[in-house]
C-alpha positions as CSV (number, residue, x, y, z in Angstrom):
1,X,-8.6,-72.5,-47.2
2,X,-11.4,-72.1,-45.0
3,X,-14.0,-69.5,-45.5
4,X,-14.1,-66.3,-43.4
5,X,-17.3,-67.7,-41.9
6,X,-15.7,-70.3,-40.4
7,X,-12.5,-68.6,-39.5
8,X,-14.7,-66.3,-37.1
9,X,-16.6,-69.4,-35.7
10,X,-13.4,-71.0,-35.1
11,X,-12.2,-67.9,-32.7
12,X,-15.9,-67.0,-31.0
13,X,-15.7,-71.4,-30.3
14,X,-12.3,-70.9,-28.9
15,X,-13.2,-68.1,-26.6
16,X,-16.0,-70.4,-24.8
17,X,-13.5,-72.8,-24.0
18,X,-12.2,-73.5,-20.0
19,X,-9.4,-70.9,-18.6
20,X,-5.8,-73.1,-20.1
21,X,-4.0,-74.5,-17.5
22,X,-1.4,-71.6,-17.4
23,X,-4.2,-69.4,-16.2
24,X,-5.1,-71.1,-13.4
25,X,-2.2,-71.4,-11.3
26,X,0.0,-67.7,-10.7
27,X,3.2,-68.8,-9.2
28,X,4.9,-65.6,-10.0
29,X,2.2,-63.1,-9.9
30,X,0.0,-61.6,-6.9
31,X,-3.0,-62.9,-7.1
32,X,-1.9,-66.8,-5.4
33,X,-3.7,-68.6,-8.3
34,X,-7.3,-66.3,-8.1
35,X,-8.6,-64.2,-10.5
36,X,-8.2,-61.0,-9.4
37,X,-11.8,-58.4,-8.5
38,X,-13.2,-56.9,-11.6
39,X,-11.9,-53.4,-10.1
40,X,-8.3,-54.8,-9.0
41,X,-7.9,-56.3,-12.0
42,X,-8.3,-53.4,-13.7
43,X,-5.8,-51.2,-12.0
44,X,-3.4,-54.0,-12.0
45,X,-4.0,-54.2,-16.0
46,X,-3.6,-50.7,-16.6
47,X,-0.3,-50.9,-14.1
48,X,1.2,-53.3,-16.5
49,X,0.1,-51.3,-18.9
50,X,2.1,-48.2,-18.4
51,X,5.0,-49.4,-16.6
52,X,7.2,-50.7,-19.9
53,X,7.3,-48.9,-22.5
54,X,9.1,-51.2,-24.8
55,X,7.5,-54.9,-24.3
56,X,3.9,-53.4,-25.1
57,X,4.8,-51.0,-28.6
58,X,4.0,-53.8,-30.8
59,X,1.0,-54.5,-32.2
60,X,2.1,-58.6,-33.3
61,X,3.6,-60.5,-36.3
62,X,1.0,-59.7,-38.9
63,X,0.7,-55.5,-38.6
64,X,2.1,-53.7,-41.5
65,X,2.5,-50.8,-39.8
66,X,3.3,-50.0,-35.7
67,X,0.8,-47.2,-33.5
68,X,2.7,-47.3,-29.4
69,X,0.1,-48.8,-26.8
70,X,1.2,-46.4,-24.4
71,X,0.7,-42.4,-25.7
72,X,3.0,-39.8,-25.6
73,X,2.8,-37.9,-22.3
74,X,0.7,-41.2,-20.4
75,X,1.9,-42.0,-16.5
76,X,5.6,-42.6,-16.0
77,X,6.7,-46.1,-14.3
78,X,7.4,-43.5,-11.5
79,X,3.3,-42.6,-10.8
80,X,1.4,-45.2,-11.8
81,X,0.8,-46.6,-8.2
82,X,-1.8,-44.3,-7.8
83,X,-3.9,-44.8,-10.4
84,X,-7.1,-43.0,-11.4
85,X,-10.4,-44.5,-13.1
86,X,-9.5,-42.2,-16.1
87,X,-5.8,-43.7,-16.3
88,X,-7.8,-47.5,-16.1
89,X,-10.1,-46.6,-18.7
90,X,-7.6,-45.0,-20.7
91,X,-5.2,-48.2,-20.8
92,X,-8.4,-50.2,-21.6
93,X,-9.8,-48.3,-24.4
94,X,-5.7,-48.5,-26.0
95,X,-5.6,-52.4,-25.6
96,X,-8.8,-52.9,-26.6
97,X,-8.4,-50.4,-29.7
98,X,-5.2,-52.4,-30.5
99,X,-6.9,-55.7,-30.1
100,X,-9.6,-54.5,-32.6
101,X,-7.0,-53.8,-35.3
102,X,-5.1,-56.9,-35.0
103,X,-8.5,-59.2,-35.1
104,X,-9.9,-57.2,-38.4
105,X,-6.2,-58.2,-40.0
106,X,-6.9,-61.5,-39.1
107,X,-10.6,-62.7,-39.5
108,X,-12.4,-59.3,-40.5
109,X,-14.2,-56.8,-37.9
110,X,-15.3,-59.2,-34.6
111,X,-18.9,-59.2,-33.1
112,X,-18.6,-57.0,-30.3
113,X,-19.0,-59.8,-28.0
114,X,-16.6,-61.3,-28.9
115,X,-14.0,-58.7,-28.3
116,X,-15.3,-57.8,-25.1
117,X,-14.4,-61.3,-24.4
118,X,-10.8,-61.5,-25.3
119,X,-9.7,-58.3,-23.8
120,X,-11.5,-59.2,-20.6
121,X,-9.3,-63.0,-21.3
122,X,-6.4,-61.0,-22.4
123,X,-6.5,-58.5,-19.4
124,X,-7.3,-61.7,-17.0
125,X,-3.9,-63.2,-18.3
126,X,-1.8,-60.6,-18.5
127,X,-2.5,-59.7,-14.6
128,X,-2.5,-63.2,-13.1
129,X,0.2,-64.2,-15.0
130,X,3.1,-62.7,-14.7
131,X,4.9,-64.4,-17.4
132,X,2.7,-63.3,-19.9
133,X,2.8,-60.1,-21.6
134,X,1.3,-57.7,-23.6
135,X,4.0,-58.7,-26.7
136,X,3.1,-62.3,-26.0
137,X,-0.5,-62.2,-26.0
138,X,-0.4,-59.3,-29.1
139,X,1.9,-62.2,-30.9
140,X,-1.1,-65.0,-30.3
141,X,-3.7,-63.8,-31.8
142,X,-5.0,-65.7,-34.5
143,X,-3.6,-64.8,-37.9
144,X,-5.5,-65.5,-41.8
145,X,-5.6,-69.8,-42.3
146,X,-4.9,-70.3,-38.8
147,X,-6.6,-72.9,-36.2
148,X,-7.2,-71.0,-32.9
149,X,-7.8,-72.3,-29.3
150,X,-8.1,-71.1,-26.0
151,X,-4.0,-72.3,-25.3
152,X,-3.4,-70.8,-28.7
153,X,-4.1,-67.6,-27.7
154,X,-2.9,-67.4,-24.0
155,X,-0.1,-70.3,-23.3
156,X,3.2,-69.5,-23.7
157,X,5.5,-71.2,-26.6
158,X,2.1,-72.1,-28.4
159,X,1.8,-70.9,-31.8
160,X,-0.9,-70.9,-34.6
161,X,-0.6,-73.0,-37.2
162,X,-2.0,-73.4,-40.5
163,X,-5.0,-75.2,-41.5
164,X,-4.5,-79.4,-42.1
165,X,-0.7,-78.2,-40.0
166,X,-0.2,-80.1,-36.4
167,X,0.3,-77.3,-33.7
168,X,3.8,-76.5,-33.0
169,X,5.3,-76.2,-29.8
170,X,8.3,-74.3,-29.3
171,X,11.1,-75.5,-26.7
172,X,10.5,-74.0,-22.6
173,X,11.1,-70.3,-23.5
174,X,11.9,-70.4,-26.6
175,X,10.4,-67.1,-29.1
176,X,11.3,-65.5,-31.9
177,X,11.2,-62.0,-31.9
178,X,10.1,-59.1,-34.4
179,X,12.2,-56.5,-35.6
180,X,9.2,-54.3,-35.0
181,X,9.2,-54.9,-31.5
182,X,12.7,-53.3,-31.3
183,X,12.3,-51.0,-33.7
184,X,9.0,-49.0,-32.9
185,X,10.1,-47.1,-29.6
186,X,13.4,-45.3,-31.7
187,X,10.5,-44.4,-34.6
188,X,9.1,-42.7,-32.3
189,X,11.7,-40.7,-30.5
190,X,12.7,-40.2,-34.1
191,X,9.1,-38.3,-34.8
192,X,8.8,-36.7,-31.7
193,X,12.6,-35.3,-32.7
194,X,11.3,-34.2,-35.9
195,X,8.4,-32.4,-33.8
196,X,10.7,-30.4,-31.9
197,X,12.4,-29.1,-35.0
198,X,8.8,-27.5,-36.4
199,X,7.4,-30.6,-38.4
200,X,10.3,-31.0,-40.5
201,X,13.1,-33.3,-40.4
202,X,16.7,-33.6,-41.8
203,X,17.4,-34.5,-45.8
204,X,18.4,-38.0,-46.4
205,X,19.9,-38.4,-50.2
206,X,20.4,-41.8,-51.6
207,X,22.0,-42.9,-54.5
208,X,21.6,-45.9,-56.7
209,X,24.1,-46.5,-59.7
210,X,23.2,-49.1,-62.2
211,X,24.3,-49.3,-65.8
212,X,20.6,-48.7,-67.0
213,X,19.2,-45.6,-64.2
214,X,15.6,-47.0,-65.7
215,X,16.1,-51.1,-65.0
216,X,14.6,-51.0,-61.7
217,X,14.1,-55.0,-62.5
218,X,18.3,-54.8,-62.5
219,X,18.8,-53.9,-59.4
220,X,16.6,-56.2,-57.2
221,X,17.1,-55.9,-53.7
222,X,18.7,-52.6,-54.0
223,X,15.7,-50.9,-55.4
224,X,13.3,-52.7,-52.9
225,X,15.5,-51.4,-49.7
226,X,15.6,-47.9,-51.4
227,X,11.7,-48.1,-51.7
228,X,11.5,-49.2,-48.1
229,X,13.9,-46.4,-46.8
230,X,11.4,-43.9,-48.8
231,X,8.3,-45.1,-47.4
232,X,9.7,-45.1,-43.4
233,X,11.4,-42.3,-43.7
234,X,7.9,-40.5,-45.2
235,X,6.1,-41.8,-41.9
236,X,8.6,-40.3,-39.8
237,X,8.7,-37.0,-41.2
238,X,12.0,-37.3,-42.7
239,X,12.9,-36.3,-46.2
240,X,13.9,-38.6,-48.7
241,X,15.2,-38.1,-52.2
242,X,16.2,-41.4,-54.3
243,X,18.7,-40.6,-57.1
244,X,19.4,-43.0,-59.8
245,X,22.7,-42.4,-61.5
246,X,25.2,-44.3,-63.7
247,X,28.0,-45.8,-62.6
248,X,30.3,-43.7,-64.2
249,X,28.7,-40.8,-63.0
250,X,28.3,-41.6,-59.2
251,X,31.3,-40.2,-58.1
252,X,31.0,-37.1,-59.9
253,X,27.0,-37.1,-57.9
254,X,28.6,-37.8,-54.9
255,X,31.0,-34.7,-54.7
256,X,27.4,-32.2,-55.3
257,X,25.5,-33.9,-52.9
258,X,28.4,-33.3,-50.4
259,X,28.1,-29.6,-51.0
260,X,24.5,-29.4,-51.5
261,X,23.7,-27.0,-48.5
262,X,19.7,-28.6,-48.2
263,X,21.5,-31.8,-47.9
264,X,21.9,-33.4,-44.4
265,X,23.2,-36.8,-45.3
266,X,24.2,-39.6,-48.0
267,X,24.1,-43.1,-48.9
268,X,25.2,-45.5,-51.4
269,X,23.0,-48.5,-51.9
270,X,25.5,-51.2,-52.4
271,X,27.1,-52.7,-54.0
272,X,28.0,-50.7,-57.3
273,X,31.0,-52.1,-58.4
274,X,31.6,-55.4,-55.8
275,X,35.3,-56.0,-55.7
276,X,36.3,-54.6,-58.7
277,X,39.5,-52.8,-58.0
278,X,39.9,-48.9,-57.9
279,X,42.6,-47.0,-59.0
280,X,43.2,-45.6,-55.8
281,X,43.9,-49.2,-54.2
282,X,41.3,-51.3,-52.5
283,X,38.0,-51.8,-54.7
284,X,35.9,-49.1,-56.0
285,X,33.0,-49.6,-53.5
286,X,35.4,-48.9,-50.8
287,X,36.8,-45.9,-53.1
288,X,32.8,-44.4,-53.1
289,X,32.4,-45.1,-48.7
290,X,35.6,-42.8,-48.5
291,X,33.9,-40.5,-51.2
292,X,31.2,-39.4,-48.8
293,X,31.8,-36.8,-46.4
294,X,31.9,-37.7,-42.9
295,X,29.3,-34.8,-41.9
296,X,27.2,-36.7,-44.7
297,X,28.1,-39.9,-44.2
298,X,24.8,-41.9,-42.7
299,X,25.6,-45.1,-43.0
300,X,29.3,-44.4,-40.9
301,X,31.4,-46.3,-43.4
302,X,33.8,-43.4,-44.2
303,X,37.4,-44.3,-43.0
304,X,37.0,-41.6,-40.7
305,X,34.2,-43.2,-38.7
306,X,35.6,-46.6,-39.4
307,X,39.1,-45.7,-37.7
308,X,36.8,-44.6,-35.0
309,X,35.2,-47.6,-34.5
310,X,38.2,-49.7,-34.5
311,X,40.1,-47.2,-32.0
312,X,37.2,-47.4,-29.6
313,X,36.6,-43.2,-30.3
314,X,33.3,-42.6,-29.8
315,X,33.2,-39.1,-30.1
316,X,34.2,-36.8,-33.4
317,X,35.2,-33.9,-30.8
318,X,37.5,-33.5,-28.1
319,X,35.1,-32.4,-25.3
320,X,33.4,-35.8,-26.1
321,X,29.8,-34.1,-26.8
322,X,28.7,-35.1,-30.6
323,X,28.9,-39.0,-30.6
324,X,30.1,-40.8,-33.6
325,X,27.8,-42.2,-36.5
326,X,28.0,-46.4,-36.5
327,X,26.9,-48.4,-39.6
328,X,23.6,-49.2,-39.7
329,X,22.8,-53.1,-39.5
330,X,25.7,-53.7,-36.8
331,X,24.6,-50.7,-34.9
332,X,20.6,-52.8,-35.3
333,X,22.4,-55.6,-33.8
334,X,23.2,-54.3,-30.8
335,X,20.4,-52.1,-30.4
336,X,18.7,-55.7,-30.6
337,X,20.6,-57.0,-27.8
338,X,20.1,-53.8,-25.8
339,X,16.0,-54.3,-26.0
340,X,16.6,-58.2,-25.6
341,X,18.6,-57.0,-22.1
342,X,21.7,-59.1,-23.1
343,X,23.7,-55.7,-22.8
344,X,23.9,-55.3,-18.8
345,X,22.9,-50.9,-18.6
346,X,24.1,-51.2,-14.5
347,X,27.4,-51.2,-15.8
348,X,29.0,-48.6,-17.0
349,X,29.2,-47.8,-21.1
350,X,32.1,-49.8,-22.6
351,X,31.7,-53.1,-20.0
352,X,28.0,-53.9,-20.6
353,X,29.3,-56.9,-22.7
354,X,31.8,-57.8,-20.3
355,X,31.4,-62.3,-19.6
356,X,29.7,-62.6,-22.7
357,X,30.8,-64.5,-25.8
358,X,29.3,-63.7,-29.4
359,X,30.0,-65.0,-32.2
360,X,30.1,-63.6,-35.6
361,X,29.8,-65.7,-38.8
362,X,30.6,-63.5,-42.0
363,X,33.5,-60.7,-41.9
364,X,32.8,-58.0,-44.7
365,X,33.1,-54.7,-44.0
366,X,29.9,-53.2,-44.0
367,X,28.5,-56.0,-41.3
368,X,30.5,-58.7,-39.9
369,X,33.8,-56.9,-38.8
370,X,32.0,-53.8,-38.0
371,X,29.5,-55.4,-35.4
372,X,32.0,-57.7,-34.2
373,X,33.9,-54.8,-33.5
374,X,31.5,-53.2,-31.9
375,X,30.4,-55.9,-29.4
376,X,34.2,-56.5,-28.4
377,X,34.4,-53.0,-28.1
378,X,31.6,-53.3,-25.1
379,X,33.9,-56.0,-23.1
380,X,32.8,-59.1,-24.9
381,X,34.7,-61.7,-26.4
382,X,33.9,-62.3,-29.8
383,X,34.5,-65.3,-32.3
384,X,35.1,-63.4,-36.3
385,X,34.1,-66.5,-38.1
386,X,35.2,-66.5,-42.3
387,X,34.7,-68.4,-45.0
388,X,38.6,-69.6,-44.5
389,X,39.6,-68.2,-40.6
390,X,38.3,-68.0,-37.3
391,X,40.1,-64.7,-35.1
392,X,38.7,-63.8,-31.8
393,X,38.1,-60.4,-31.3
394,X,39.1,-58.4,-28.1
395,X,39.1,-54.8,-27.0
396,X,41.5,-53.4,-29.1
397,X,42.8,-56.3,-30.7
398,X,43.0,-59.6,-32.4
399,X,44.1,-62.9,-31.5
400,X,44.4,-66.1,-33.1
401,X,42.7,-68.9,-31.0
402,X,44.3,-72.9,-31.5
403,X,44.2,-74.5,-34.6
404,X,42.3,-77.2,-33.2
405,X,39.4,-74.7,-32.1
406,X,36.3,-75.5,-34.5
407,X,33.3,-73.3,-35.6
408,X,31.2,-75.7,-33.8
409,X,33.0,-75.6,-30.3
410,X,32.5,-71.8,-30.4
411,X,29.3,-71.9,-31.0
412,X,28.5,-74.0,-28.5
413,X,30.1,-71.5,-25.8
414,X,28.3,-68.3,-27.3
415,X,25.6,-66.1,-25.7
416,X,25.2,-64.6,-28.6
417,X,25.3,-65.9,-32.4
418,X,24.8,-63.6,-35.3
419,X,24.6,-65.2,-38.9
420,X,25.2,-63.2,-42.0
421,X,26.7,-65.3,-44.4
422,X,24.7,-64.1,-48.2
423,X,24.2,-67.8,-49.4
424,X,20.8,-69.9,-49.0
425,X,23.2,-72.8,-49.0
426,X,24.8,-71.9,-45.9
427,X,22.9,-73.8,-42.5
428,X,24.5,-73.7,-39.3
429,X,23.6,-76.5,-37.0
430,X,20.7,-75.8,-34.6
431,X,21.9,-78.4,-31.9
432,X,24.9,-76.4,-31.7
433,X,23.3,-73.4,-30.0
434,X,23.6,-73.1,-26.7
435,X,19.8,-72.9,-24.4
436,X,19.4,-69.8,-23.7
437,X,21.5,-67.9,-26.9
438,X,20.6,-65.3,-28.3
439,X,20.8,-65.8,-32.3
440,X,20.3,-62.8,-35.1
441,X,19.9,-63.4,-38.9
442,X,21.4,-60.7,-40.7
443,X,21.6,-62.6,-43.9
444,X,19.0,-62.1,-47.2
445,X,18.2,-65.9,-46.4
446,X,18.0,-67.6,-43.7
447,X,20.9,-69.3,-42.4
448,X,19.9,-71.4,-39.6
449,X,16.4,-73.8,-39.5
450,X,14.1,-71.6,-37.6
451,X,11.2,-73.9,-36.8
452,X,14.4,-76.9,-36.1
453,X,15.7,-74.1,-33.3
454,X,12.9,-73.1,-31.8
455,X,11.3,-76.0,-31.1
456,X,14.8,-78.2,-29.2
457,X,16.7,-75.6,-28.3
458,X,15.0,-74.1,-24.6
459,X,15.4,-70.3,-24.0
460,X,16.5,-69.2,-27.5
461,X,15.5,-65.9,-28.8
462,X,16.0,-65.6,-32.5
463,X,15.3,-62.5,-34.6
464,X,15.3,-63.6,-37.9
465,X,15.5,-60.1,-39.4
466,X,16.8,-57.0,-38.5
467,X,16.1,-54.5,-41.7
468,X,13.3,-52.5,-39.8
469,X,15.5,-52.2,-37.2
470,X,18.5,-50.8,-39.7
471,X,16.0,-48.6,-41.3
472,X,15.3,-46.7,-37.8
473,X,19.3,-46.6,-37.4
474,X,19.7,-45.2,-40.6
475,X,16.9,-42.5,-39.9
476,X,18.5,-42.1,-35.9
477,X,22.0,-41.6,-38.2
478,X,20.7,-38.8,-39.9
479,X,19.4,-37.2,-37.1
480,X,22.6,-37.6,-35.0
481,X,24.4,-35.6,-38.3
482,X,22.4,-33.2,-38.4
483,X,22.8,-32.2,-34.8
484,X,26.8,-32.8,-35.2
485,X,27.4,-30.7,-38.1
486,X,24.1,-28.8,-39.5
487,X,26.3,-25.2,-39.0
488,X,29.1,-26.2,-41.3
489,X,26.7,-28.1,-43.8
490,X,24.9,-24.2,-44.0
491,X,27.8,-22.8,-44.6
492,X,29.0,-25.3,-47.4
493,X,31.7,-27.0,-46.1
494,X,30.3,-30.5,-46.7
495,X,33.0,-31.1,-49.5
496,X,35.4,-30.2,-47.6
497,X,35.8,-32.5,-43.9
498,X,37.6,-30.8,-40.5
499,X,36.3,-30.2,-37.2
500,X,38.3,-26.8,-36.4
């Protein structure tokens, strides 16, 4: 490990050295290959700046928490061709405030210098070249133990390494993208929501059963989401309350929290019982998701929501005004896709999908037939892929493809390949994904070889995570009950579920 010292050295040397190739030439932008006028540069800059809302939110891989570049109430895409000195300045002082932030994570507070410096290179870059961005550039700054160069910071598909590591170099293209980046503009919309309503936002009640209420050790990953959810939900003004209960009890919990009045919405952190059977038919964890009341229900896994989504219903009321809750990680997925532009928004809502092929690899309930569902629902076709069948969904139905059709040679066809299989022994192949493909990890481990897919597969995106991303559609969830059904949950009929 090298010493902090050295670590500053290493950027301030790095910032000295020649403009990278890339930087020269501008085939795309509007500058032919010059560096623009101090003064044109800058409006340029701060045009950039303002004009997209969701590549610049992002601060970069290493932030633990988001702030948006752009603040609430800047210039719309729709004025910023005439552009003041105090807009410039204003877009400047935000970048270069951002910048700060990010180089104090990495190496400590910089020497003034040298953050003049970058900013001025980062600016330079981000104007000349149209191909890179603010995400990009915010993604290349150096992070703790890393060797920095010029190319590291401004050439696209570079990547810092570790000390004693050989750079990297990711396939033409090729990124992997943060679940912050797609995350941060609904946490926003989500507290500016919360704003409207006076400061203070909906009730979210989760439950967590365990044998032992007190074995927080017991339930692992359970009680580390449930922590997570607390702590987001805190930042965006939301209420959260975390009840610990025993299993025997949860159902019993369940039925008060449905008529609690100061109670906007419920969720089960799962699983409680797995696939033990219920009484009622099915297993109990499907027994507690019908349980909750659909005007509660924020993760959308009652049947009533589920028949929903499998109906194509989108709506809970006849004159098709109060949309229907989705569950939360398949509902992240597609948001995913939206921000990745896979979804096509010029046509209209239910063919945005339509020519694309996704598949799906894992078919529980609570992810992989839900999103696959969901995408198909949008006009694609989508490949349901099991640990003993392979069913291709379709609008409104399902269809067995050839027995001689393989996991591989679907693969190989998709735009789009989600993985959620919850084993760390499960790998799919990196050389079968198509260039270009868009692939999402859902899964607690990793079930593809990042680095292996990134670096020979040209054009991938892959998000390796998408819990942030849940979180915000859990909190958008709540939200979206509350405006649905806040008049009935006053009047305490959350126990008992009917739109009349």
């Amino acid at each position: 490990m090298g010493c902090l010292g050295c670590k500053v050295r290493q950027v301030e040397a790095a910032v000295k050295e020649p403009l990278p190739a890339s930087l020269q030439k501008a085939p795309r932008g509007r500058f032919a290959g010059a560096l623009p006028r101090p003064e044109e540069g800058r409006r340029d800059f701060a045009r950039i700046f303002f004009a997209d809302q969701r590549k610049i939110f992002f601060l970069g891989p290493n932030m633990t928490s988001m702030m948006p570049l752009q603040p609430t109430g800047g210039p719309s895409s729709a004025h910023i061709g005439d552009l003041n000195e105090q807009v410039v300045d204003k877009a400047e002082s935000l970048f270069k405030e951002s910048l700060l932030k990010q180089l104090e994570q990495a190496i400590g507070p910089p020497k003034k210098e040298l953050l003049e410096v970058l900013v001025h290179r980062a600016m330079a870059a981000m104007t000349v070249n149209v191909g890179i961005d603010f995400a990009t550039t915010m993604q290349l700054m150096p992070t703790p133990g890393t060797r920095v160069s010029a190319a590291t910071l401004f050439d696209r598909g570079s990547r810092p390494v570790k000390m004693g590591e050989a750079p990297v170099e990711n396939a033409p293209g090729s990124r992997k993208v943060l679940a912050d980046e797609v995350a941060a503009p609904f946490r926003e919309e989500i507290r500016q929501a919360v704003a409207a309503m006076g400061g203070v936002g909906p009730k979210l009640v989760g439950f967590l059963a365990n044998t032992d209420p007190a074995a927080k050790k017991q339930l692992g990953p359970a009680w580390r989401y449930a922590e997570w959810t607390g702590k987001a939900m805190t930042a965006d003004n939301l209420r959260f309350e975390l009840r610990q209960v025993q299993e025997s009890n949860l159902e019993e919990e369940l039925e008060k929290a449905n008529k609690e009045v100061d109670v906007d919405g419920i969720m089960i952190y799962y699983p409680v019982f797995g696939q033990q059977p219920s009484f009622h038919g099915g297993s109990h964890d499907d027994y507690l998701r019908d349980t909750v009341s659909p005007y509660k229900d924020a993760e959308g896994l009652n049947h009533f929501y589920r028949r929903a989504l499998y109906q194509n219903k989108r709506c809970v009321d006849a004159e098709n005004t109060k949309k229907c809750v989705l569950p939360c990680t398949p509902l992240a997925v597609v948001k995913t896709l939206e921000h990745l532009r896979v979804y096509d928004p010029a046509l209209p809502e239910g063919q945005r999908m339509t020519g694309k092929t996704a598949v799906v690899v894992n078919r529980s309930e609570v992810v992989g037939r839900p999103v696959a569902a969901m995408l198909a629902n949008d006009g694609a076709k989508v490949w349901s892929v099991d640990i003993d069948s392979v069913y291709i969904f379709m609008r409104g139905k399902l269809v067995l493809p050839s027995e001689s059709t393989s996991v591989e040679t679907a693969v190989k066809e998709a735009d789009i390949v989600i993985l959620g299989v919850p084993s760390e022994k499960y790998k799919m192949d990196p050389s079968w994904i198509k260039e270009g493909a868009v692939v999402i990890n859902v899964a607690t481990s990793k079930n593809i070889d990042e680095k292996a897919l990134l670096t020979t597969r040209p054009g991938v995106r892959y998000v390796g995570q998408v819990g942030k991303v849940t979180v915000a559609m859990l909190e958008r969830n709540l939200l979206r009950l509350h405006q649905n059904f806040n008049d009935k949950v006053k009047e305490g009929r959350g126990g008992d579920f009917y739109l009349a």
